[in-house]
TIVO-2410 file (N, C-alpha, C; in nm, 3 decimals):
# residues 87
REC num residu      c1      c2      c3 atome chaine
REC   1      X  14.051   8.035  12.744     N      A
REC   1      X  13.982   7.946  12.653    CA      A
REC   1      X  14.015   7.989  12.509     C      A
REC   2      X  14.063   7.899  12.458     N      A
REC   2      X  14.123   7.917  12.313    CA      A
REC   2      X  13.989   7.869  12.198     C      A
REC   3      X  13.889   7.952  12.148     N      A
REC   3      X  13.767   7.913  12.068    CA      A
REC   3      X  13.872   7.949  11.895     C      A
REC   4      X  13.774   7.918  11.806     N      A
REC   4      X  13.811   7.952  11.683    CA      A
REC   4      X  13.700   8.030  11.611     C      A
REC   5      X  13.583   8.057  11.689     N      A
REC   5      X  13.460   8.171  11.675    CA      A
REC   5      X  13.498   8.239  11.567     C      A
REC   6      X  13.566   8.335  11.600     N      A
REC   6      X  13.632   8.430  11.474    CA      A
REC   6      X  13.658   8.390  11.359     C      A
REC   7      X  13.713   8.258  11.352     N      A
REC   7      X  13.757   8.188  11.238    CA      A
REC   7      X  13.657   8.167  11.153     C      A
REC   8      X  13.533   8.111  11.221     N      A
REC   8      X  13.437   8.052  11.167    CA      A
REC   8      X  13.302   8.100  11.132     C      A
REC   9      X  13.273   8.228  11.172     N      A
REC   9      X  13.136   8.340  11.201    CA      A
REC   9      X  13.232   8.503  11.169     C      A
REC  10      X  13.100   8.536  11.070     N      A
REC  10      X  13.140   8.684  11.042    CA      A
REC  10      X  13.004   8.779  11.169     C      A
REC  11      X  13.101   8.872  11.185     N      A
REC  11      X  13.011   8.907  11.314    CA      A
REC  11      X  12.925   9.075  11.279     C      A
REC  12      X  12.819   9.069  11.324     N      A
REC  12      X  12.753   8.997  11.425    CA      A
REC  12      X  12.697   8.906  11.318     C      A
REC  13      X  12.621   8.807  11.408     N      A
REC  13      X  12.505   8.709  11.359    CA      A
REC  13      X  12.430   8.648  11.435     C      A
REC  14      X  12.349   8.586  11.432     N      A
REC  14      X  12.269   8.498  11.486    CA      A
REC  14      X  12.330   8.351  11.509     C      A
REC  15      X  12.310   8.359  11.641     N      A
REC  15      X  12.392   8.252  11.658    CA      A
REC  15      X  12.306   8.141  11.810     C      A
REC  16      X  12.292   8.033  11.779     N      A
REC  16      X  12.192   7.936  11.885    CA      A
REC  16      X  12.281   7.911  11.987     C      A
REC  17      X  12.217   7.931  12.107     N      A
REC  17      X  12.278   7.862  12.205    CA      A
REC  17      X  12.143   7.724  12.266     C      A
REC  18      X  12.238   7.623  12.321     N      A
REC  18      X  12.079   7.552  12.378    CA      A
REC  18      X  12.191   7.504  12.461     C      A
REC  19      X  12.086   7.550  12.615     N      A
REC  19      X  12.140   7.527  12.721    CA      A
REC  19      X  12.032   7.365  12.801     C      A
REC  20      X  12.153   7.267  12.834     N      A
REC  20      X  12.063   7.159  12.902    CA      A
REC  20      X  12.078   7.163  13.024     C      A
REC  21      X  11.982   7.160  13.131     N      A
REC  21      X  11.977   7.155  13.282    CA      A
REC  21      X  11.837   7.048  13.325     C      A
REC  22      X  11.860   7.088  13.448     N      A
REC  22      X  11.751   7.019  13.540    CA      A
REC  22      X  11.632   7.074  13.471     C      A
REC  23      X  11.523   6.954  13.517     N      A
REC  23      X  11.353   7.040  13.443    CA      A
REC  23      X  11.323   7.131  13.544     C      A
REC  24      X  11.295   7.246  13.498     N      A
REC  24      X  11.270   7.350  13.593    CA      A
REC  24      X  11.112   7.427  13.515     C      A
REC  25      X  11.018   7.494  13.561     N      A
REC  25      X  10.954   7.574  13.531    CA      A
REC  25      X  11.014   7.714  13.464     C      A
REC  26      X  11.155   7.687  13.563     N      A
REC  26      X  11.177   7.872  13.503    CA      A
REC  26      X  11.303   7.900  13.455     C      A
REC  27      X  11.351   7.767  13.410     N      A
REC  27      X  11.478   7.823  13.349    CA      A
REC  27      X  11.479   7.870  13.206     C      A
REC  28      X  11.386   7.828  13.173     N      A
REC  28      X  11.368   7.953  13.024    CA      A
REC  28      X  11.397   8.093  13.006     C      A
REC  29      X  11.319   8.104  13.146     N      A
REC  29      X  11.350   8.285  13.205    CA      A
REC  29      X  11.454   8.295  13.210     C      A
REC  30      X  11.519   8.196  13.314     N      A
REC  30      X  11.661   8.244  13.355    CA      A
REC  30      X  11.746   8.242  13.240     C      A
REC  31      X  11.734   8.167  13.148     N      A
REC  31      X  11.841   8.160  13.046    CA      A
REC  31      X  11.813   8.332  12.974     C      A
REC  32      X  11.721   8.367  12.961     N      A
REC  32      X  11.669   8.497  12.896    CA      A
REC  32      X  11.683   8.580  12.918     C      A
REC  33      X  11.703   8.606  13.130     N      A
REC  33      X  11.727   8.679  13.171    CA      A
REC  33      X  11.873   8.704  13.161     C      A
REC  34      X  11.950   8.598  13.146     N      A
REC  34      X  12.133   8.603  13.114    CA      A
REC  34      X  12.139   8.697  12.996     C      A
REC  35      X  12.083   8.636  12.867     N      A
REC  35      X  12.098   8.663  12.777    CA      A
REC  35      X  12.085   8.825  12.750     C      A
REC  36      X  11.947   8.838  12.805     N      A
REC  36      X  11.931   8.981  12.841    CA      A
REC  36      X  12.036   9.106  12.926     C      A
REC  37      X  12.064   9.042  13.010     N      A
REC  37      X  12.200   9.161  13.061    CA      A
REC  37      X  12.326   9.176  12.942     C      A
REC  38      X  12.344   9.072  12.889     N      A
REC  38      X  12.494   9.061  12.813    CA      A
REC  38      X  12.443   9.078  12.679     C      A
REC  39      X  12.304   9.109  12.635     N      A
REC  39      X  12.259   9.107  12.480    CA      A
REC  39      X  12.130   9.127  12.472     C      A
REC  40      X  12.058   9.262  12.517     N      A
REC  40      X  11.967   9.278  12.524    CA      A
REC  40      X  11.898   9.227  12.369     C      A
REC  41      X  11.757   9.192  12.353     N      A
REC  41      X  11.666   9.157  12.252    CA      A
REC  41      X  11.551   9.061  12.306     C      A
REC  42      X  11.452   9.051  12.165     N      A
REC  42      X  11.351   9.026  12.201    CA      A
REC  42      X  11.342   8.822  12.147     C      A
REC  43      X  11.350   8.804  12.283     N      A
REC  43      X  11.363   8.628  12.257    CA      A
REC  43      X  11.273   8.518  12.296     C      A
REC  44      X  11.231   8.401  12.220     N      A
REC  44      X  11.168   8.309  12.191    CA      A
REC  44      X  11.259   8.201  12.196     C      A
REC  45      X  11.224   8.133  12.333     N      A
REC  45      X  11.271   8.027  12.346    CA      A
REC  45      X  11.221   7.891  12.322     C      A
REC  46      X  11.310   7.816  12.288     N      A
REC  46      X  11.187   7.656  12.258    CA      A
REC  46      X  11.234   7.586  12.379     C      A
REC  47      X  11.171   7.510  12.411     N      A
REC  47      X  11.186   7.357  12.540    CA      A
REC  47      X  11.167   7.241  12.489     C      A
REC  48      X  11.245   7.162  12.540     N      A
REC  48      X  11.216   7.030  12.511    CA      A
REC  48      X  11.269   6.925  12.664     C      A
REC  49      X  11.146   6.877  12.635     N      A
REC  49      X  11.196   6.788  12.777    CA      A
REC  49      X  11.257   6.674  12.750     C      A
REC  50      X  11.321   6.589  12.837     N      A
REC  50      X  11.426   6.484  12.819    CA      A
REC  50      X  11.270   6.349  12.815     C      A
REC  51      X  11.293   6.272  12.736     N      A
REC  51      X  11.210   6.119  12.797    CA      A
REC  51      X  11.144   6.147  12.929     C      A
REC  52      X  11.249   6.108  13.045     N      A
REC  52      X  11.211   6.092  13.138    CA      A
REC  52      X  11.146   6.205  13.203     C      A
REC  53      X  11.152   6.338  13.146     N      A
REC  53      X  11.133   6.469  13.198    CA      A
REC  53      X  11.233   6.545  13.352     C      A
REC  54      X  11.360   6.431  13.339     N      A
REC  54      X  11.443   6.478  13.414    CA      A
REC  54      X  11.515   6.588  13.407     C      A
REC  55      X  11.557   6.603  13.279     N      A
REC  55      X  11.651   6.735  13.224    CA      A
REC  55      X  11.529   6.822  13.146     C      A
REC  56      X  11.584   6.933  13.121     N      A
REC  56      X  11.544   7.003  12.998    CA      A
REC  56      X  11.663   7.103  12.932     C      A
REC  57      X  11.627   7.093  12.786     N      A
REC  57      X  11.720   7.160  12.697    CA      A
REC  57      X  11.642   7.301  12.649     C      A
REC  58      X  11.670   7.418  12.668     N      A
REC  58      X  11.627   7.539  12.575    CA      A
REC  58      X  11.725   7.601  12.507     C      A
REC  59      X  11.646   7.653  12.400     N      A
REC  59      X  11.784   7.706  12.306    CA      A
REC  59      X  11.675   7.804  12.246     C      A
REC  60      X  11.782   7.874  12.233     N      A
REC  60      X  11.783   8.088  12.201    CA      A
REC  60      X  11.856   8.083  12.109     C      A
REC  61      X  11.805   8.178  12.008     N      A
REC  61      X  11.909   8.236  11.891    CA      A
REC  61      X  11.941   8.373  11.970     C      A
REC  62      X  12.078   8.440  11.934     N      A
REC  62      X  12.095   8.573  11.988    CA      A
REC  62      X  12.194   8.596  11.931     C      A
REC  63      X  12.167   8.774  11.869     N      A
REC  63      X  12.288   8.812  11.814    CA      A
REC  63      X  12.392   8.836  11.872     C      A
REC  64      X  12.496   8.792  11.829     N      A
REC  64      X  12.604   8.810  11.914    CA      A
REC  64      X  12.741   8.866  11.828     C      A
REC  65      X  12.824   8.977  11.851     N      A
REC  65      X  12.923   9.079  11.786    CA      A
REC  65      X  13.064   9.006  11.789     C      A
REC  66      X  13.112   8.941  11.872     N      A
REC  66      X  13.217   8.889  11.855    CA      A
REC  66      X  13.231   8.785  11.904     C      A
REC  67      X  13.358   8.702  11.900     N      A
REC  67      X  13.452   8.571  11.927    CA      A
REC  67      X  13.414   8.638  12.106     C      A
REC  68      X  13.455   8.691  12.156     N      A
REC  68      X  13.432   8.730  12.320    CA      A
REC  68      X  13.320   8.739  12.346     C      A
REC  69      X  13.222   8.802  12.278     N      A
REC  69      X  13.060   8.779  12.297    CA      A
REC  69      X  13.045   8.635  12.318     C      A
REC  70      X  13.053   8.592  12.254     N      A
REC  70      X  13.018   8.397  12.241    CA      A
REC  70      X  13.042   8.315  12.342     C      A
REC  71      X  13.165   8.388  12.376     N      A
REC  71      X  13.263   8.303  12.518    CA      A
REC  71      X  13.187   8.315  12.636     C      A
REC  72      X  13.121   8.467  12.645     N      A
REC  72      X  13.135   8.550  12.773    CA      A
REC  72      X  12.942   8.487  12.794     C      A
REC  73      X  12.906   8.444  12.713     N      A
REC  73      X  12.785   8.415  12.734    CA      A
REC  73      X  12.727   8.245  12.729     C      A
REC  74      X  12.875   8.171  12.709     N      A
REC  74      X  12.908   8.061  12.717    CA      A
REC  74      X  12.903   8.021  12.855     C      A
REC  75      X  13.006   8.097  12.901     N      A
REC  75      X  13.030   8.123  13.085    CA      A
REC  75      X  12.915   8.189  13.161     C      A
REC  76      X  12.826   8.287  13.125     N      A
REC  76      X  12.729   8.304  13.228    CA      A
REC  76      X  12.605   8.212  13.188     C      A
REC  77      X  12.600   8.159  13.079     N      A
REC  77      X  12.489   8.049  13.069    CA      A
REC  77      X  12.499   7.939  13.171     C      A
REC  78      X  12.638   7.920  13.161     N      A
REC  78      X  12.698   7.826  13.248    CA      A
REC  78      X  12.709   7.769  13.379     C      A
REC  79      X  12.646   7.937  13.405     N      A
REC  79      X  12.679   7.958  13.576    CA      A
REC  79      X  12.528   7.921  13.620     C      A
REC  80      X  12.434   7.945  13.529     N      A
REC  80      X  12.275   7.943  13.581    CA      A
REC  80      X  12.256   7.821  13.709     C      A
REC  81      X  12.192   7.844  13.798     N      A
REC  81      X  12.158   7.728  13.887    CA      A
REC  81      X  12.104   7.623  13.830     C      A
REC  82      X  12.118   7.486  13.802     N      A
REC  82      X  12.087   7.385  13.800    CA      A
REC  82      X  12.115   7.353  13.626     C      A
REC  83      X  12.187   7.417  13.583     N      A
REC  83      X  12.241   7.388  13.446    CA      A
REC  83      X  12.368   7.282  13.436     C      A
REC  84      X  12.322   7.219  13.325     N      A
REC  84      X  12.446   7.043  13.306    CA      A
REC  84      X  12.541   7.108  13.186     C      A
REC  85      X  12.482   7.177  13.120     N      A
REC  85      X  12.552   7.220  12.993    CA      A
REC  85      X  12.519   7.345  12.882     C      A
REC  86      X  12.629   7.375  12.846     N      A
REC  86      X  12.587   7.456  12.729    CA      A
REC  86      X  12.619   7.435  12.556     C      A
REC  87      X  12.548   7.421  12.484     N      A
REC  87      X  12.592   7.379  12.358    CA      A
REC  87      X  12.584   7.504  12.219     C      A
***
């Protein structure tokens, strides 16, 4: 995966991820708990449910050190069960 991260972010920083999936009770956790193995800290997530309350979107700020940090947590956000996307 060819990103331009580096190009564009001096590192580290704070940087949002908001992940959209199925409405779940606990994917807040789960997104936190990702975040947590690959970037330990202390995180506050927001939710927002879709209209219909079919999907839901959460999004995390988390510091993150490099262009490979960004990627690598791009891909395990990614992997979460019942996740549509990562933004």
């Amino acid at each position: 995966m060819q990103t331009k991260f580096d190009e564009l972010l001096e590192f580290p920083c704070a940087f949002p991820f908001k992940v959209l999936g199925n409405a779940s009770d606990t994917l807040a956790d789960r997104v936190v708990a990702v975040l947590q193995q690959h970037a330990p800290g202390d995180y506050t997530p927001t939710q927002k449910a879709s209209t219909k309350g079919t999907y839901l979107s959460v999004t995390v700020t988390c510091t993150v050190t490099s262009k490979e940090h960004v990627e690598l947590l791009y891909t395990e956000l990614s992997k979460i069960d019942g996740v549509r996307g990562v933004l």
